[in-house]
TIVOZA-551409 format. One record per residue (C-alpha): x, y, z; residue in one letter. Coordinates in steps of 0.05 Angstrom, whole numbers, plus 5000, padded with zeros to 4 digits. Example, Ala and Ser with C-alpha at 12.3 -4.5 7.8 and 13.67 -1.06 7.14 Angstrom:
% TIVOZA-551409
<vexmi <5246; 4910; 5156>; 'a'> <vexmi <5273; 4979; 5143>; 's'> 
***
This chain:
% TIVOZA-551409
<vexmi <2990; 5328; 4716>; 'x'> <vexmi <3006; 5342; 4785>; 'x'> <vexmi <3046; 5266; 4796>; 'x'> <vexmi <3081; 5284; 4722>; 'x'> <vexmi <3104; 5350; 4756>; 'x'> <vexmi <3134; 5324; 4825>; 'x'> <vexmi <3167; 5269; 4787>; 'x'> <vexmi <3202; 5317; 4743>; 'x'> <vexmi <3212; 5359; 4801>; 'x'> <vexmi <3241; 5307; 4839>; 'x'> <vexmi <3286; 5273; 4785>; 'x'> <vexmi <3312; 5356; 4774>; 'x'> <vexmi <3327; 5357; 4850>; 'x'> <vexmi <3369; 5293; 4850>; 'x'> <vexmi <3417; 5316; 4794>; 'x'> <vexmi <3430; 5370; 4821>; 'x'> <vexmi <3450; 5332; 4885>; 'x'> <vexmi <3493; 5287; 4855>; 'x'> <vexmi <3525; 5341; 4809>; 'x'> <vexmi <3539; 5380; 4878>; 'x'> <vexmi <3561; 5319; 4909>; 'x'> <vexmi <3615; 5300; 4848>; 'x'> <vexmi <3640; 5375; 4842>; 'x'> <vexmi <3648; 5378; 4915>; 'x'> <vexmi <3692; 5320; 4921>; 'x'> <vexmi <3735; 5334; 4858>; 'x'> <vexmi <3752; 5410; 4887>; 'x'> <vexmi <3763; 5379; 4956>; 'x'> <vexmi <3821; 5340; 4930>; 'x'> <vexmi <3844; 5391; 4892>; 'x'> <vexmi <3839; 5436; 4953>; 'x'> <vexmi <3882; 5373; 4986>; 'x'> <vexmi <3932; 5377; 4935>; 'x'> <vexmi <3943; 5454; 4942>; 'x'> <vexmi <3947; 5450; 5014>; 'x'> <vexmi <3988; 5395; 5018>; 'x'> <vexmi <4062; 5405; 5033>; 'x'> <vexmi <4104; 5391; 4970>; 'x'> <vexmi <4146; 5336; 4979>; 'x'> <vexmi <4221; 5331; 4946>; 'x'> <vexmi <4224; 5278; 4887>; 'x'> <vexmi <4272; 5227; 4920>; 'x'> <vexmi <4325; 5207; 4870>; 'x'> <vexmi <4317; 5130; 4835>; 'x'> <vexmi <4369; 5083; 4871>; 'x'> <vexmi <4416; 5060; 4813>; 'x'> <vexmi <4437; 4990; 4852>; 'x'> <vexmi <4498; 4979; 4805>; 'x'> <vexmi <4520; 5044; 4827>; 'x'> <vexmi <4516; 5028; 4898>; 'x'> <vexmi <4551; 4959; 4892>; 'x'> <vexmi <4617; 5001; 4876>; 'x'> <vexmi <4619; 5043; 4934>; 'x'> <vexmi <4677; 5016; 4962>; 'x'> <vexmi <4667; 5034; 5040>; 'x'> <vexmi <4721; 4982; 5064>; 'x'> <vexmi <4767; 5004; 5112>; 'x'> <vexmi <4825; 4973; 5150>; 'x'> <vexmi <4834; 4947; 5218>; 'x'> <vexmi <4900; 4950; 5253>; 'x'> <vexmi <4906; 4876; 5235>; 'x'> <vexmi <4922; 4894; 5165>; 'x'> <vexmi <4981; 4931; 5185>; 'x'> <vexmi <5039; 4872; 5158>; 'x'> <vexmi <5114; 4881; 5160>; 'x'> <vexmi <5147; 4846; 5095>; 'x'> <vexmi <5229; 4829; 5092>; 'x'> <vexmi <5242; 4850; 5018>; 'x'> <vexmi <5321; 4811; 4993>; 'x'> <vexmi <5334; 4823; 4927>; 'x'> <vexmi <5394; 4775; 4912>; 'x'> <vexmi <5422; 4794; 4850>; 'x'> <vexmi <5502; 4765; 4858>; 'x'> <vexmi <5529; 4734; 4896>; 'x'> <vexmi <5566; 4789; 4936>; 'x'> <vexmi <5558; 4833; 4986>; 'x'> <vexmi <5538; 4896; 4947>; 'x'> <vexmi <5502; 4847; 4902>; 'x'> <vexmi <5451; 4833; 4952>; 'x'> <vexmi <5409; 4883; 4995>; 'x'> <vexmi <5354; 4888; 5044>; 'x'> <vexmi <5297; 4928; 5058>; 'x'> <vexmi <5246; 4929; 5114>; 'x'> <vexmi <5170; 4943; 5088>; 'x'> <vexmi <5124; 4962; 5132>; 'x'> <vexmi <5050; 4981; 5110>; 'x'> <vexmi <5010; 5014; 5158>; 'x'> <vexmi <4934; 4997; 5123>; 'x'> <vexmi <4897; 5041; 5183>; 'x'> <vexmi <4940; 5106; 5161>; 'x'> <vexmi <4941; 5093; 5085>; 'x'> <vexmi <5013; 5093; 5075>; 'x'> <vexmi <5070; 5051; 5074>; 'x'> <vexmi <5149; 5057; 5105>; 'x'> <vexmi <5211; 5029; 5074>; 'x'> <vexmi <5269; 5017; 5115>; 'x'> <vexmi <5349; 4988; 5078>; 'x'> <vexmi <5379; 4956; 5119>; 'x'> <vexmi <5465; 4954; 5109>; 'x'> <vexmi <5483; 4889; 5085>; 'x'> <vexmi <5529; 4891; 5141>; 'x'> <vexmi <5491; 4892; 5192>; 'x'> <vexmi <5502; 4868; 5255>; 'x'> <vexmi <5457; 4817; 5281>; 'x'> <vexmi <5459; 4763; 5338>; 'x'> <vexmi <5422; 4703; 5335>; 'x'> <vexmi <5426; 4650; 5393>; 'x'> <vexmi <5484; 4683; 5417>; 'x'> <vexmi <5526; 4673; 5341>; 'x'> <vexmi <5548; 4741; 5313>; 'x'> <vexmi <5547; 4761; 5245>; 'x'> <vexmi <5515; 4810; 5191>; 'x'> <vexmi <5455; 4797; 5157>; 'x'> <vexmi <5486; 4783; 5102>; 'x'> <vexmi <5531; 4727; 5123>; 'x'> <vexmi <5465; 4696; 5156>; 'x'> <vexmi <5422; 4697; 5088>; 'x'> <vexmi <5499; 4665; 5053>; 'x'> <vexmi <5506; 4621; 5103>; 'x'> <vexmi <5432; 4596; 5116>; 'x'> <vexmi <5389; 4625; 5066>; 'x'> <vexmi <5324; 4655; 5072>; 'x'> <vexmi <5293; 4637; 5142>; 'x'> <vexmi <5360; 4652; 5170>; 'x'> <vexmi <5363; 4724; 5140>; 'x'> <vexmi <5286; 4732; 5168>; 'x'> <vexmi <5310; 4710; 5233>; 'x'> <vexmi <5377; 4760; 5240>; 'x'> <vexmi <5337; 4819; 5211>; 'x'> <vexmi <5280; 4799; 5269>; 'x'> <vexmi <5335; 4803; 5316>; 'x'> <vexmi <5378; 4857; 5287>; 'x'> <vexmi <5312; 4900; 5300>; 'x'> <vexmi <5271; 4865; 5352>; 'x'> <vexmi <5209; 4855; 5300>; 'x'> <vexmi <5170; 4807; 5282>; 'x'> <vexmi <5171; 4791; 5212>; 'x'> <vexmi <5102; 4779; 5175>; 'x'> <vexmi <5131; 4757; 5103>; 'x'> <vexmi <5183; 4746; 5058>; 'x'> <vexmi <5197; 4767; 4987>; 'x'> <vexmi <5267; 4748; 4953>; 'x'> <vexmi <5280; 4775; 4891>; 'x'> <vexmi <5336; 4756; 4836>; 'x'> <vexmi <5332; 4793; 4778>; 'x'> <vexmi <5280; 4767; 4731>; 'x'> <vexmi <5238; 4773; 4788>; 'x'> <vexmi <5254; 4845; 4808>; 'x'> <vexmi <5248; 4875; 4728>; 'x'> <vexmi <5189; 4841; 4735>; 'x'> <vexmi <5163; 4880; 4794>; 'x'> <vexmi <5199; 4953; 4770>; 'x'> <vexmi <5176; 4950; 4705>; 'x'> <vexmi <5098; 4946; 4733>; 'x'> <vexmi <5121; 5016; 4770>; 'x'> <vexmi <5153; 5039; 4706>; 'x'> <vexmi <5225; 5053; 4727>; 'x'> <vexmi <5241; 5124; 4765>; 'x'> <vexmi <5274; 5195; 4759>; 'x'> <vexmi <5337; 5186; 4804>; 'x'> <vexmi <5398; 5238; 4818>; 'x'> <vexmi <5462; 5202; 4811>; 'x'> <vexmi <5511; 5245; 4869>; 'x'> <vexmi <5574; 5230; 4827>; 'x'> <vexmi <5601; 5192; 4769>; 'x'> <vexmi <5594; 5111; 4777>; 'x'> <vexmi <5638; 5066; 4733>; 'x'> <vexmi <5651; 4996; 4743>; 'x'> <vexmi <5667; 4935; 4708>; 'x'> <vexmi <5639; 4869; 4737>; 'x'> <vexmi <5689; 4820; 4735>; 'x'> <vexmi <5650; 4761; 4735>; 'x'> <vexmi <5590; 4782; 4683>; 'x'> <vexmi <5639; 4835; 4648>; 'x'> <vexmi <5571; 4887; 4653>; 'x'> <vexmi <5591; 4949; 4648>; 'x'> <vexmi <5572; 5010; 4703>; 'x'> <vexmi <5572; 5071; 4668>; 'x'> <vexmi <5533; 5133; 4694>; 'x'> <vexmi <5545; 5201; 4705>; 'x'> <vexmi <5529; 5249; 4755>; 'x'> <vexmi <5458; 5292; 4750>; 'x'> <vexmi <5398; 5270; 4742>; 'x'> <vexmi <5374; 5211; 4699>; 'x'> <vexmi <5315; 5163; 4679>; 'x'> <vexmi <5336; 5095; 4710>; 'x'> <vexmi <5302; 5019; 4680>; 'x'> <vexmi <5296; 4962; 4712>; 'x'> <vexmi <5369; 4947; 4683>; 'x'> <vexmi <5399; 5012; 4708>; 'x'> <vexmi <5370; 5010; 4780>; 'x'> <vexmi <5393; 4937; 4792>; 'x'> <vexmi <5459; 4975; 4771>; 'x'> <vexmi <5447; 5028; 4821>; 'x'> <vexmi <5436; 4975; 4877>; 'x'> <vexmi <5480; 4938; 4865>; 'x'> <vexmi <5535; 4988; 4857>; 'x'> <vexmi <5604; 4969; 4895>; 'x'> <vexmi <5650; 5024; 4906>; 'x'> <vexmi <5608; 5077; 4936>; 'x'> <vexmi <5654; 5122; 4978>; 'x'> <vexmi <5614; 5110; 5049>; 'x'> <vexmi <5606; 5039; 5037>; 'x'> <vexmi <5546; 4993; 5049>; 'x'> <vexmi <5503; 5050; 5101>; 'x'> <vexmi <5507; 5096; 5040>; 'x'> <vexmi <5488; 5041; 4982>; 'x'> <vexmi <5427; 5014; 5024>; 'x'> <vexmi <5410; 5100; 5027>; 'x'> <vexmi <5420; 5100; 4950>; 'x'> <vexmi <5370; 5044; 4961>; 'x'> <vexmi <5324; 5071; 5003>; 'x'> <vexmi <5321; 5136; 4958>; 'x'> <vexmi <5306; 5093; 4896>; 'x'> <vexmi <5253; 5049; 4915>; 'x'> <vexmi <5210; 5107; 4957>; 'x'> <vexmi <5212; 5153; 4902>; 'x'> <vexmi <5199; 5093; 4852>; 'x'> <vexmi <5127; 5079; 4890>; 'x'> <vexmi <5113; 5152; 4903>; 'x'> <vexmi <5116; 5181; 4833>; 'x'> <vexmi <5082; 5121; 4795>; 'x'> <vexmi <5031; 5101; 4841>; 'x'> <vexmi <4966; 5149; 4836>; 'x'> <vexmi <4884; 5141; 4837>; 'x'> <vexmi <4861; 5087; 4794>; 'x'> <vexmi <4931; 5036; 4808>; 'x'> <vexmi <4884; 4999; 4846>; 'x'> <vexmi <4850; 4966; 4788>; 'x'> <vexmi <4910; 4925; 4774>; 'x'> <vexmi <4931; 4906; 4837>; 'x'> <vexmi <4895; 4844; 4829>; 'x'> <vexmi <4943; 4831; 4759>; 'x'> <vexmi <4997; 4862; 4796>; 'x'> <vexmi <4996; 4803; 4834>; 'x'> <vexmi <4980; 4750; 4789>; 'x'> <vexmi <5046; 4763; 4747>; 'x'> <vexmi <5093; 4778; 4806>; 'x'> <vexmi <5074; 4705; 4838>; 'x'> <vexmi <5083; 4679; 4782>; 'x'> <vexmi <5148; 4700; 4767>; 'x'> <vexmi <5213; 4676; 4797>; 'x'> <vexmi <5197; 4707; 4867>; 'x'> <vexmi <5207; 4667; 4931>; 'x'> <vexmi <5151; 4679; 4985>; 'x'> <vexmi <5110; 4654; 5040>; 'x'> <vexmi <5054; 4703; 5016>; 'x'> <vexmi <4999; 4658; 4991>; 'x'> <vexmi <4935; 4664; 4950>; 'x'> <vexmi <4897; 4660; 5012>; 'x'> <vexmi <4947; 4728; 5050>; 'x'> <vexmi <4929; 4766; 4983>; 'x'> <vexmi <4855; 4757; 4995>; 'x'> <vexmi <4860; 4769; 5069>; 'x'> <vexmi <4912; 4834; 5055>; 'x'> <vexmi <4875; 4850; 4975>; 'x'> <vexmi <4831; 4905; 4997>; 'x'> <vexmi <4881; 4932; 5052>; 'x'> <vexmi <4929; 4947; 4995>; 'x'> <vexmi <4878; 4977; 4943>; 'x'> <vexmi <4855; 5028; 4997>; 'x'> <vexmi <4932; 5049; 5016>; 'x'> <vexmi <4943; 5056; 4935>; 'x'> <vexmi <4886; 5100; 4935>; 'x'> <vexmi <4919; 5157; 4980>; 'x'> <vexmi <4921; 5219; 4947>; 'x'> <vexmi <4985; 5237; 4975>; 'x'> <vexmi <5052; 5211; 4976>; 'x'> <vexmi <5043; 5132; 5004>; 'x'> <vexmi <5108; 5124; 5017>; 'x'> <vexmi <5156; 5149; 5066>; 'x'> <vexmi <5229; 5129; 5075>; 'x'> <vexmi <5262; 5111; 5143>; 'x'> <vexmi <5341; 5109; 5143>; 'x'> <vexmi <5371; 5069; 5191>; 'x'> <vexmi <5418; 5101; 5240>; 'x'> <vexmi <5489; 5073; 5278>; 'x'> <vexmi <5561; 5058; 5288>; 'x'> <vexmi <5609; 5011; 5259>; 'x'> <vexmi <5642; 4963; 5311>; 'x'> <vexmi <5714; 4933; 5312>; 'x'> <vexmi <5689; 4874; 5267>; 'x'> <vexmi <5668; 4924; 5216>; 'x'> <vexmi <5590; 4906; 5226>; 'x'> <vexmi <5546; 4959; 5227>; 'x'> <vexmi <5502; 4956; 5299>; 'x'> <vexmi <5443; 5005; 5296>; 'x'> <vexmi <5432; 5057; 5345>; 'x'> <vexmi <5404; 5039; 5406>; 'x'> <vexmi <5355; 5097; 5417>; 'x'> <vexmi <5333; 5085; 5336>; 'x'> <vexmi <5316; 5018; 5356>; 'x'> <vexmi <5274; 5042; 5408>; 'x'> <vexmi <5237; 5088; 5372>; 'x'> <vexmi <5218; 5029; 5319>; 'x'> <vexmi <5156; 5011; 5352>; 'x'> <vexmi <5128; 5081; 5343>; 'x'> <vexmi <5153; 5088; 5275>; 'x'> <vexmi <5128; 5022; 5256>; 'x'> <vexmi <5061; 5032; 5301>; 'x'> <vexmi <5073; 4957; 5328>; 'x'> <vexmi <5020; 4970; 5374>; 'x'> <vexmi <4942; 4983; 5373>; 'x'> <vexmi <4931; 5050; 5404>; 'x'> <vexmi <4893; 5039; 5473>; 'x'> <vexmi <4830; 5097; 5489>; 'x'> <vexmi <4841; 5135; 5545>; 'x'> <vexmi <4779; 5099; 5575>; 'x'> <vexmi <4808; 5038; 5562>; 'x'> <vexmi <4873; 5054; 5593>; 'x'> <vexmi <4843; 5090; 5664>; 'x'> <vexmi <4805; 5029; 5674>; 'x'> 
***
């Protein structure tokens, strides 16, 4: 009897051992879990979501100047000139008309732009507007006027103010001019018309202006968040209209994401320079010495040097 008993007694003892043991270590870790600092539930990575951050940003290399000639007749007045610079690093881009009568000098022969692109074409017109302004040009675009619909028709044409009443009648087409003063909704059609426009009372300086005007408001009040999406169609159908460039598939890849992140400003992208000088006795129009000098800046030709840099 007394065996039977310790046995029992024994087999009691070690239950309640192990039952200590197991309710010990189950309120331990719950006494872990209390005391333990709470930790913030970190948010699930969505991977697709982070593949479309677009963190890309532009070095000063992306900063190109284009020569824009939009050739429309074969006149004067019918063809004009404008100076693009896009400054990538700052998100915007400048647009400079140039007079059709510009004065340029190239290898000591004098003429105006004009007569250069007449007499030699395209290269030649690159070459008198690189020395009319002492810059290097990057690329070309020439335009007739399939080509340039083409291009204002992706902006959607523009709000302009015509200063007075325009009327002419183009001898050699027999198009009629007709538009009068205030403001209007100008096409593709009516801005060529605008452009091209002969008989403005200050002559070429004030028709490349007209130009200027046109073309800055034109970008600035059609391009917005989201225009980005397209710029790789954009592309596609401008090259493959009846442009002339030296911009290749290969530039556009280099220069593609440059140009989506300027089209992405939330501001205005585009600002207008006009061009400032004198006529000379040959009726050419030579641009202001000191407004040539101040290009550079304007254009940020240069990389900015640190001030470390520059001490050393």
């Amino acid at each position: 009897m007394a065996s039977k008993g310790a046995k029992i007694a024994l087999t009691y003892l070690i239950t309640i051992i192990v039952t200590l043991l197991v309710i010990g270590g189950i309120g331990y870790m719950l006494l872990q879990e209390i005391m333990a600092p709470k930790e913030e539930k970190q948010p699930e990575i969505n991977l697709e979501q982070m593949g479309s951050i677009n963190d890309y940003v532009p070095v000063f290399e992306n900063n190109k100047t284009t020569l824009i000639i939009f050739d429309s007749e074969k006149r004067m007045s019918g063809c004009s000139f404008m100076v693009v610079r896009m400054l990538a690093d700052e998100r915007r881009i400048t647009v400079m008309p140039l007079p059709s009568d510009t004065y340029s000098n190239v290898g000591g022969t004098e003429n105006s732009i004009y007569e250069f692109y007449r007499l030699g074409g395209t290269a030649d017109a690159v070459s008198a507007v690189e020395a009319a302004l002492d810059v290097d040009i990057d690329y070309y675009l020439k335009l007739n006027n399939e080509s340039f619909s083409v291009i204002v028709d992706i902006f959607g044409g523009v709000d302009f103010h015509i200063p007075y009443n325009l009327e002419y009648e183009n001898p050699d087409t027999g198009e009629e001019t007709i538009f009068r003063e205030g403001e209007t909704y100008l096409d593709s059609r009516d801005l060529r018309k605008i452009i091209t426009y002969p008989l403005y009372s200050s002559g070429e300086e004030y028709r490349a202006k007209m130009t200027g005007v046109a073309v800055n408001d034109l970008i600035n009040r059609n391009v917005a968040p989201g225009f980005s999406k397209y710029v790789d169609d954009y592309f596609s159908t401008i090259v493959n209209s009846t442009v002339e460039t030296n911009f290749t598939a290969y530039d556009y890849e280099s220069q593609a994401d440059a140009i989506k992140y300027v089209s992405e400003n939330d501001e205005n992208i585009c600002q207008l320079l006009t061009v400032t000088g004198q006529y000379n006795e040959n009726a050419l129009f030579v641009l202001d010495e000191n407004f040539l000098k101040s290009l550079p800046e304007r254009f940020k030709l240069y990389e900015a040097v640190s001030d470390m840099t520059a001490s050393e």
